[in-house]
ROSE-4610 file (N, C-alpha, C; in Angstrom, 1 decimal, always signed):
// ROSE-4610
residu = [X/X/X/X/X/X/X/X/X/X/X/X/X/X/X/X/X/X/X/X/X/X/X/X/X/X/X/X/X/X/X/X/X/X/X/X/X/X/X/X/X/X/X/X/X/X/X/X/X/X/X/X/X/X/X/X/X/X/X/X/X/X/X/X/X/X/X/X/X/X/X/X/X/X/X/X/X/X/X/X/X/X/X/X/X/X/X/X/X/X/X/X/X/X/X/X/X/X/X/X/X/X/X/X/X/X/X/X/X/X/X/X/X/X/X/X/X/X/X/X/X/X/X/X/X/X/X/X/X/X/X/X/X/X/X/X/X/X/X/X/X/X/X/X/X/X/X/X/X/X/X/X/X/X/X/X/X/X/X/X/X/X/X/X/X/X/X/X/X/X/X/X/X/X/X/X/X/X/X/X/X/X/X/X/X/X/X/X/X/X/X/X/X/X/X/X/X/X/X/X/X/X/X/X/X/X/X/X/X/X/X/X/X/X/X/X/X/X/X/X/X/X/X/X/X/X/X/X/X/X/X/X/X/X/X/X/X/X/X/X/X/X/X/X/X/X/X/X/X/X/X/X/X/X/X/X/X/X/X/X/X/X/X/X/X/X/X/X/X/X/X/X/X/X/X/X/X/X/X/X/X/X/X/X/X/X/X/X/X/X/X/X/X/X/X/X/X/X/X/X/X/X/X/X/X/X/X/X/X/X/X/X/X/X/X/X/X/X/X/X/X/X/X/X/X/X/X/X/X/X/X/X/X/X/X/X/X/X/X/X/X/X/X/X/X/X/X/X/X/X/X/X/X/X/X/X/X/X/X/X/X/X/X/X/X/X/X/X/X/X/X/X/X/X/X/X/X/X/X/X/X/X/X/X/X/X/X/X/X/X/X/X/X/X/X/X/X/X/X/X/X/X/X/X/X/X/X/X/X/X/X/X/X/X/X/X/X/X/X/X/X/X/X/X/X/X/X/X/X/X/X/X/X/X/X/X/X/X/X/X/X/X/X/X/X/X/X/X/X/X/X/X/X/X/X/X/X/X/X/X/X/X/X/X/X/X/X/X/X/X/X/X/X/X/X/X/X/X/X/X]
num = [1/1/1/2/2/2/3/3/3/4/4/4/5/5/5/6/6/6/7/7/7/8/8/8/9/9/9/10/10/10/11/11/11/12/12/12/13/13/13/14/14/14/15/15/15/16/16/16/17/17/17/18/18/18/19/19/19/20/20/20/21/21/21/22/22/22/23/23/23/24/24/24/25/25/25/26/26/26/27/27/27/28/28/28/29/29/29/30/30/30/31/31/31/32/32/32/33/33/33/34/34/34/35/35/35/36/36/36/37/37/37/38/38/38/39/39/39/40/40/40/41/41/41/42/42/42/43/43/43/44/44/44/45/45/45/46/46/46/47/47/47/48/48/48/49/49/49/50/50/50/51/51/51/52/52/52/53/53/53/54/54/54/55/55/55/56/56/56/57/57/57/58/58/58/59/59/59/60/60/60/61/61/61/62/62/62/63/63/63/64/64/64/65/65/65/66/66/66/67/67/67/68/68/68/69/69/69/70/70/70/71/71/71/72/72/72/73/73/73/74/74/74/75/75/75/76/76/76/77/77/77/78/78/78/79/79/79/80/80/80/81/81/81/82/82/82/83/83/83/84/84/84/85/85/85/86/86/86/87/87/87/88/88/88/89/89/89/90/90/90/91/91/91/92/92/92/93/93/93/94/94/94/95/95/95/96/96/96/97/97/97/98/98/98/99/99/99/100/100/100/101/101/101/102/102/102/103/103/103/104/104/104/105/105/105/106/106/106/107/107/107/108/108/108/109/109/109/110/110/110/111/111/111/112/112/112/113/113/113/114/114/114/115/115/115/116/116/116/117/117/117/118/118/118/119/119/119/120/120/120/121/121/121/122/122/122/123/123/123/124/124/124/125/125/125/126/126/126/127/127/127/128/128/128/129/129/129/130/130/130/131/131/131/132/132/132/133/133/133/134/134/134/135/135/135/136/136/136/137/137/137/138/138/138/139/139/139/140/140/140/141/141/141/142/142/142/143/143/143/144/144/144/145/145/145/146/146/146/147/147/147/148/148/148/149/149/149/150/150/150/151/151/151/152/152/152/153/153/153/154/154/154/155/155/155/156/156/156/157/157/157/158/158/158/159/159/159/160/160/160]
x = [-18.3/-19.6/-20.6/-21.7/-22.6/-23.2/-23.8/-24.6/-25.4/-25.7/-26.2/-28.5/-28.5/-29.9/-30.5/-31.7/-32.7/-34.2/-34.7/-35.6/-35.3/-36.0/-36.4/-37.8/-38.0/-39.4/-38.6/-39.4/-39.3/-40.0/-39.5/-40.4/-39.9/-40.9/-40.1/-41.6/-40.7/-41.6/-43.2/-43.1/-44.7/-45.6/-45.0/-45.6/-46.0/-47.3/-48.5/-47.3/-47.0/-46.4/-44.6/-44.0/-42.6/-42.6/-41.4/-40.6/-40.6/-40.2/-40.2/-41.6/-42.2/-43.6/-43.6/-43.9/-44.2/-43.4/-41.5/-40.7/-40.2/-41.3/-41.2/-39.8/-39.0/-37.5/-37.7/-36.9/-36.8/-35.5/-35.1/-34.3/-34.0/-35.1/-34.9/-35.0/-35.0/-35.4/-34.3/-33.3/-32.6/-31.7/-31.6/-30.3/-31.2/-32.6/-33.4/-33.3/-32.8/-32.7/-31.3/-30.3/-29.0/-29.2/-27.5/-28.3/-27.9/-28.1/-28.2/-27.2/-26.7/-25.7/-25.4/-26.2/-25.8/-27.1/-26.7/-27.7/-28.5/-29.9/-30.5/-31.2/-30.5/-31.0/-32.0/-33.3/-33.9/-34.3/-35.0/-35.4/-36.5/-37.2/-38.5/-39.3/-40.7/-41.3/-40.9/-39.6/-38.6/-37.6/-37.7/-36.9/-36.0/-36.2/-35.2/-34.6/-33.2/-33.1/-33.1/-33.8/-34.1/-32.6/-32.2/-31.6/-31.8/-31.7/-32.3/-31.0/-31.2/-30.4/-31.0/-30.5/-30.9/-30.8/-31.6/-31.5/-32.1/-32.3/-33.0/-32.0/-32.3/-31.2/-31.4/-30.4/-30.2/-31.5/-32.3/-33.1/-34.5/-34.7/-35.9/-35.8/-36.4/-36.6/-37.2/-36.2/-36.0/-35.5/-35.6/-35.2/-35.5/-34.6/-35.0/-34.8/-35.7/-35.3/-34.7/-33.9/-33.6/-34.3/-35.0/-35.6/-35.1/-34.2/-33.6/-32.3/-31.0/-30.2/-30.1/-29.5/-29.0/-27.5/-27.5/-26.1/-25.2/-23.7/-22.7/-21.4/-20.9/-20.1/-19.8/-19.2/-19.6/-20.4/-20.8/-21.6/-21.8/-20.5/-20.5/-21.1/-20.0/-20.5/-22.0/-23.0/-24.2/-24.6/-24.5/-25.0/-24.9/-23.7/-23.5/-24.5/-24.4/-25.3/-26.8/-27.1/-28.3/-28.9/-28.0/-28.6/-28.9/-28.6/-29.6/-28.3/-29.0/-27.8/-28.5/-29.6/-30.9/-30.4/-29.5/-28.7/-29.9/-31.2/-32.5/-33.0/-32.9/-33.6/-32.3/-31.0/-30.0/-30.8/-30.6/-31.2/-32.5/-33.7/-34.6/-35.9/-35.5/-36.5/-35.5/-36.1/-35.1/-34.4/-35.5/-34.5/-33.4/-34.0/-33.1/-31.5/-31.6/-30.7/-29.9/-30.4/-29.3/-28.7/-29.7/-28.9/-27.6/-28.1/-27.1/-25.6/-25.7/-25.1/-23.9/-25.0/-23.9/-24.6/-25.4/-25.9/-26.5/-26.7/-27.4/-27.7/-27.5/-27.6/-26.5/-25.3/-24.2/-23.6/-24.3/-24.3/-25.0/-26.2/-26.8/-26.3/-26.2/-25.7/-24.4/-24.0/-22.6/-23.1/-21.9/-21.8/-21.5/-22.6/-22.3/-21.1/-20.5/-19.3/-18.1/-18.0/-16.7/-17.1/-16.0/-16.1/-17.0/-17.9/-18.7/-18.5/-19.7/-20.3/-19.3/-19.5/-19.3/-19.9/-20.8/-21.7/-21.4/-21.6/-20.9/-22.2/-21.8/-23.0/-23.1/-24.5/-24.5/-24.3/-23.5/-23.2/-24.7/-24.6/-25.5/-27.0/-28.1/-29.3/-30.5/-30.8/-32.1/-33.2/-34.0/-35.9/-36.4/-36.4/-37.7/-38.7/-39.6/-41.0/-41.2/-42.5/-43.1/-44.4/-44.4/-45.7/-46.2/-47.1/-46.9/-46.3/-45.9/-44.8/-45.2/-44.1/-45.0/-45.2/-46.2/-46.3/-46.8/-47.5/-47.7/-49.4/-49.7/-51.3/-51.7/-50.5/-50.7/-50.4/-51.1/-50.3/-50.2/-50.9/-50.8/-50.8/-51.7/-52.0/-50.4/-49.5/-48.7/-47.3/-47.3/-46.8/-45.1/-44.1/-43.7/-41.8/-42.9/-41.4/-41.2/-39.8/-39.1/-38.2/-38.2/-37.3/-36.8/-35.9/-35.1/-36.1/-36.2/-37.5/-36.9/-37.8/-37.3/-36.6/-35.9/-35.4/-36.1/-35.2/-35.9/-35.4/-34.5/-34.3/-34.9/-36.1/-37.2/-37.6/-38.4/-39.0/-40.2/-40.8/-42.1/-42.4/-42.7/-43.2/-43.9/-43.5/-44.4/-45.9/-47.0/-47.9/-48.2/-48.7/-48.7/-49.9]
y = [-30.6/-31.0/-30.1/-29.3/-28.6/-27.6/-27.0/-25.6/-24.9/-24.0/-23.1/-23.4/-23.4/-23.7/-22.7/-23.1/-22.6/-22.6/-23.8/-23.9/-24.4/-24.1/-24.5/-24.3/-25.1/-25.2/-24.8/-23.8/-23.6/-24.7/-25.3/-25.9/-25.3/-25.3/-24.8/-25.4/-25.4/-26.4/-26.2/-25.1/-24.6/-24.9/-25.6/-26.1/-27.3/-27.9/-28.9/-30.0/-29.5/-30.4/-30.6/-30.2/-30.4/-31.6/-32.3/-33.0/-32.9/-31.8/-31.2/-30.3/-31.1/-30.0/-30.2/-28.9/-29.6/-29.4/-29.1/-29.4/-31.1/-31.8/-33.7/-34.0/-34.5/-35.1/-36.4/-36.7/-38.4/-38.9/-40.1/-40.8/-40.0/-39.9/-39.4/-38.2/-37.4/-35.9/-35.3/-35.5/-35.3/-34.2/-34.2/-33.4/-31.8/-31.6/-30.8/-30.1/-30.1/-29.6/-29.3/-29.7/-28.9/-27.4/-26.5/-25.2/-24.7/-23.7/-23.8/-24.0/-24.4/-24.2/-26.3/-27.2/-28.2/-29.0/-30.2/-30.2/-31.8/-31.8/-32.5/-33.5/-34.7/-36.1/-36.8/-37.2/-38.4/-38.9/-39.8/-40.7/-40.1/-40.2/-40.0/-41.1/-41.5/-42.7/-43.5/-43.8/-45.1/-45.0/-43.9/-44.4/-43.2/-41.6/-40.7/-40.1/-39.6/-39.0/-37.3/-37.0/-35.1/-34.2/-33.6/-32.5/-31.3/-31.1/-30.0/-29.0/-28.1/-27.2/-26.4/-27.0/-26.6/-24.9/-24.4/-22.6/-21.8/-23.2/-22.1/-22.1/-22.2/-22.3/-23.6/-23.7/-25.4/-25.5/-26.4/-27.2/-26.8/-26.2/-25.8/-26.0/-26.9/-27.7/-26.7/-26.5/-25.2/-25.6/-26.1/-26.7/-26.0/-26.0/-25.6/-26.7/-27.5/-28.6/-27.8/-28.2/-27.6/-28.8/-28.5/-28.7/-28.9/-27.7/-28.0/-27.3/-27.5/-26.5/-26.7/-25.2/-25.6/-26.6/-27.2/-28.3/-27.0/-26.7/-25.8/-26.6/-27.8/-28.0/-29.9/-30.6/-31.8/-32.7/-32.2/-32.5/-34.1/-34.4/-35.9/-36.8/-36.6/-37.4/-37.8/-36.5/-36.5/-37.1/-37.1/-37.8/-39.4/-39.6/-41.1/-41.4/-40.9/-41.6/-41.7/-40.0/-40.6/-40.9/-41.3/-42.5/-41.3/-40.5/-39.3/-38.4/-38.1/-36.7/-35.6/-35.1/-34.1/-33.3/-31.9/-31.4/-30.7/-30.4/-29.7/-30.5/-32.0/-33.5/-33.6/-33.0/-34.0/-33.6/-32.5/-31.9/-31.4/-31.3/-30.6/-31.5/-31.5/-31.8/-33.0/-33.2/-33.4/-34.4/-35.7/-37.1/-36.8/-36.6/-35.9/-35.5/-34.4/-33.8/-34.4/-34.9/-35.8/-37.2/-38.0/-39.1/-38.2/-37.1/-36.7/-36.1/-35.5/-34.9/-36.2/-37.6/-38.5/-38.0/-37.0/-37.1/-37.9/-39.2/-40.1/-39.6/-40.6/-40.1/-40.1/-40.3/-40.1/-38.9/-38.1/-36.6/-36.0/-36.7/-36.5/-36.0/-34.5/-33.6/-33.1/-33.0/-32.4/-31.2/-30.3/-28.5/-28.1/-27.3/-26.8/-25.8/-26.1/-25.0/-25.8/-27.1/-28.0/-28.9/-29.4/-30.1/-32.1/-32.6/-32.2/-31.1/-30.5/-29.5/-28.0/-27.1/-25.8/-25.1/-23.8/-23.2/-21.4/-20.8/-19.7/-18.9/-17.1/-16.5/-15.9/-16.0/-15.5/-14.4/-14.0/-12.6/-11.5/-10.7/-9.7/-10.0/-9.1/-9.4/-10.9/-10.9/-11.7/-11.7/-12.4/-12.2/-13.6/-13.4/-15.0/-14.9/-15.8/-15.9/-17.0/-17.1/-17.6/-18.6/-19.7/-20.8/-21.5/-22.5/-23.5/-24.6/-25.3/-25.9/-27.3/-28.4/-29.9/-30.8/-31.7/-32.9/-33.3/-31.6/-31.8/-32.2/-32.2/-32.7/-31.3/-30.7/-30.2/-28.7/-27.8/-26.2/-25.9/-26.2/-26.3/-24.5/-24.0/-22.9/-21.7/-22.7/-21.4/-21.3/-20.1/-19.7/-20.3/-21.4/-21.7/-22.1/-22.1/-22.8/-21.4/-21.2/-20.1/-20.4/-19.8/-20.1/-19.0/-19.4/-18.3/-17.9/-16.7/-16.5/-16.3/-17.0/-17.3/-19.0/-19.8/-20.6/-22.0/-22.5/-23.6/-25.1/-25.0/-25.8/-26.1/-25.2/-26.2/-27.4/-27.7/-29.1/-28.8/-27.7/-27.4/-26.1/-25.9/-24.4/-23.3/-22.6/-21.5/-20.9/-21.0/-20.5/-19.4/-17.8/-16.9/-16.8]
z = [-0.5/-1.1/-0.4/-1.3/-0.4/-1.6/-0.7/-1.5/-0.7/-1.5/-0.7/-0.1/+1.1/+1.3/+0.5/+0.1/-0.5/+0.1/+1.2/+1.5/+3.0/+4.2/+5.5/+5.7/+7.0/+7.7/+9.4/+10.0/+11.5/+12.3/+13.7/+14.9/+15.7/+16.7/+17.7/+18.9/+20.2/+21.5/+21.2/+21.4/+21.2/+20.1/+19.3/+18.0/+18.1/+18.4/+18.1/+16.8/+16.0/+14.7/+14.8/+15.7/+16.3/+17.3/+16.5/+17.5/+19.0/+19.3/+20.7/+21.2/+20.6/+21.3/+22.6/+23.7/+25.4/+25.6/+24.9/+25.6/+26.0/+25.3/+26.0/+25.1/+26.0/+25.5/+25.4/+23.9/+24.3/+23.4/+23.5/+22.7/+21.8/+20.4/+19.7/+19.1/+19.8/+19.7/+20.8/+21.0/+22.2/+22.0/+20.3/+20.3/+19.9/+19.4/+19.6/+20.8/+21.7/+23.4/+23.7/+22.8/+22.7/+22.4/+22.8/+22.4/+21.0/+20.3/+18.7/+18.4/+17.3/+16.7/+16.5/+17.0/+16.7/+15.4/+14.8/+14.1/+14.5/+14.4/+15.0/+13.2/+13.9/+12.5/+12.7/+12.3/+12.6/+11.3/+11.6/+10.5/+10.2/+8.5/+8.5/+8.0/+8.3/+8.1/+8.0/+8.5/+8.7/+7.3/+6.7/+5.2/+5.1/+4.9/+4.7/+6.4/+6.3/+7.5/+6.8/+8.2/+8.0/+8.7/+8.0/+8.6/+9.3/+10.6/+11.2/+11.8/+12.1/+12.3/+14.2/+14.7/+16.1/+16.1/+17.1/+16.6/+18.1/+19.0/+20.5/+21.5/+22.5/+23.9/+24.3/+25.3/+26.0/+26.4/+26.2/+27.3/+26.2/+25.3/+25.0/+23.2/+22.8/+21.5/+20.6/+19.9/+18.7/+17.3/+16.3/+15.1/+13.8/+12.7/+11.5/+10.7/+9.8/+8.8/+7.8/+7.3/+5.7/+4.7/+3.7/+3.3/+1.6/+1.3/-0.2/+0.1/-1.1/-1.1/-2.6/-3.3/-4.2/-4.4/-5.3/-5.2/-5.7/-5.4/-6.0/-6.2/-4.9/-5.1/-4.6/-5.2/-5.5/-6.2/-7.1/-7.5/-8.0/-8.6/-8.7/-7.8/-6.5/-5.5/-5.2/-5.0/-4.9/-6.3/-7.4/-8.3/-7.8/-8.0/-7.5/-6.6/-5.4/-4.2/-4.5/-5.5/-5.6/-6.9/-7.6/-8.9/-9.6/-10.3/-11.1/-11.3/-12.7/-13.1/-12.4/-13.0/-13.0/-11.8/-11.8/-10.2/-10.1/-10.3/-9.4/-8.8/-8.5/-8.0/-6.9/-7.0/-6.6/-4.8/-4.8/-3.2/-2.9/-3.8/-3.3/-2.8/-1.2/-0.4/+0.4/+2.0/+2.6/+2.6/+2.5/+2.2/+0.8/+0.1/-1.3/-0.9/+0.2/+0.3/+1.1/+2.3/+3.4/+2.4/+1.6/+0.7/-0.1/-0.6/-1.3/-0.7/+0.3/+1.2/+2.0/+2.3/+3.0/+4.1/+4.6/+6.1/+6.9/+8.1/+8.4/+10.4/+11.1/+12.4/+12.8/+12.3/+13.1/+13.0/+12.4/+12.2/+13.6/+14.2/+14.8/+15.9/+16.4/+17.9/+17.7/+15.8/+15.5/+16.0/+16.2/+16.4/+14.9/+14.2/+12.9/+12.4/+13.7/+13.7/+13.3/+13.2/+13.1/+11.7/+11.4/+10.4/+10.8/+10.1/+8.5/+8.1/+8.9/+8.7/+8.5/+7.6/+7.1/+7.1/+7.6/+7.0/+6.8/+5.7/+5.5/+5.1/+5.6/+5.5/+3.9/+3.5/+2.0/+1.8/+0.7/+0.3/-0.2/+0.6/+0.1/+0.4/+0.1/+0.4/-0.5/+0.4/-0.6/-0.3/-1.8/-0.8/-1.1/+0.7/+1.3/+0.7/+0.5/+0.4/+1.7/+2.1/+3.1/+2.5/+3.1/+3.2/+4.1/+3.7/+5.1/+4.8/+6.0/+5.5/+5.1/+4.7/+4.1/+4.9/+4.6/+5.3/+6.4/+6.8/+8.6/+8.4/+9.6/+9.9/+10.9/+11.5/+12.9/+12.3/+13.1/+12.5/+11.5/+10.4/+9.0/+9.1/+9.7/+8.8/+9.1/+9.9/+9.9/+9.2/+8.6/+7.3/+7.9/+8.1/+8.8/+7.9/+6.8/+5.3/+4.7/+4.6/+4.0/+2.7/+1.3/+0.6/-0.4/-0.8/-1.5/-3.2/-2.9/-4.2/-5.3/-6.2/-8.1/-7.9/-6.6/-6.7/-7.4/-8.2/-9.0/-8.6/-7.1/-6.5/-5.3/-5.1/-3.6/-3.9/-3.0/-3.0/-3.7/-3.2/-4.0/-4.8/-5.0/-5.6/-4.3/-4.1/-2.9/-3.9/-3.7/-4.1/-3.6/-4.2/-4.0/-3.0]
């Protein structure tokens, strides 16, 4: 089950609008301070869990949310879980994608190197576009969400 990402948002310590700003560790931001390669789950507003993708060194809170992927393989499953045929709805945007995916917190501090998790490099070139990213209050202005351009599986549209 899976597909290929289409959309992320960068944090990293230094970021006013990150989890780990300051470097401040807690409970729940803990696996944010692992070193990259593990993926960091929390809840969001109490209702979806986010997938992050840890990406700095030990000790210093570095994350990438994914944000959309396109669906390629599974697709049933993800239907089922999340009530909807519509495969551009099944993943784009993050609660979307962890419901669909089966991701919760007990994903929370996996190494993206072992099974859940798979992740394989895309064949050949592509072109990013850049925005700012959703939802925040903090750092808004920095161009911070990346997605795969022409894709009609983001969460949002990138405005030019």
């Amino acid at each position: 089950m899976g597909g290929t990402i289409v959309e992320v948002e960068a944090y990293d310590h230094e970021d006013p609008a990150a989890h780990g700003f300051g470097n401040r560790r807690t409970e729940r931001n803990a696996s944010m301070f692992l070193p990259g390669g593990h993926a960091y789950v929390y809840r969001s507003y109490g209702i979806h869990w986010c997938l992050n993708f840890v990406c700095g060194v030990e000790g210093e809170a570095s994350a990438v949310l994914i944000r959309a992927l396109e669906p390629t393989r599974g697709l049933d499953a993800m239907r089922e879980r999340r009530g909807l045929e519509d495969v551009r709805l099944l993943c784009s945007g993050p609660g979307r994608l962890t419901q669909a995916l089966g991701v919760t917190r007990e994903h929370d501090g996996l190494p993206l190197d072992r099974p859940p998790f798979e992740l394989r490099p895309r064949p050949g070139d592509v072109e990013v576009v850049t925005g700012p990213r959703i939802g925040i209050t903090k750092a808004v202005e920095r161009p911070w969400r990346y997605g795969l351009a022409g894709s009609r599986f983001v969460s949002r549209p990138f405005t030019a």
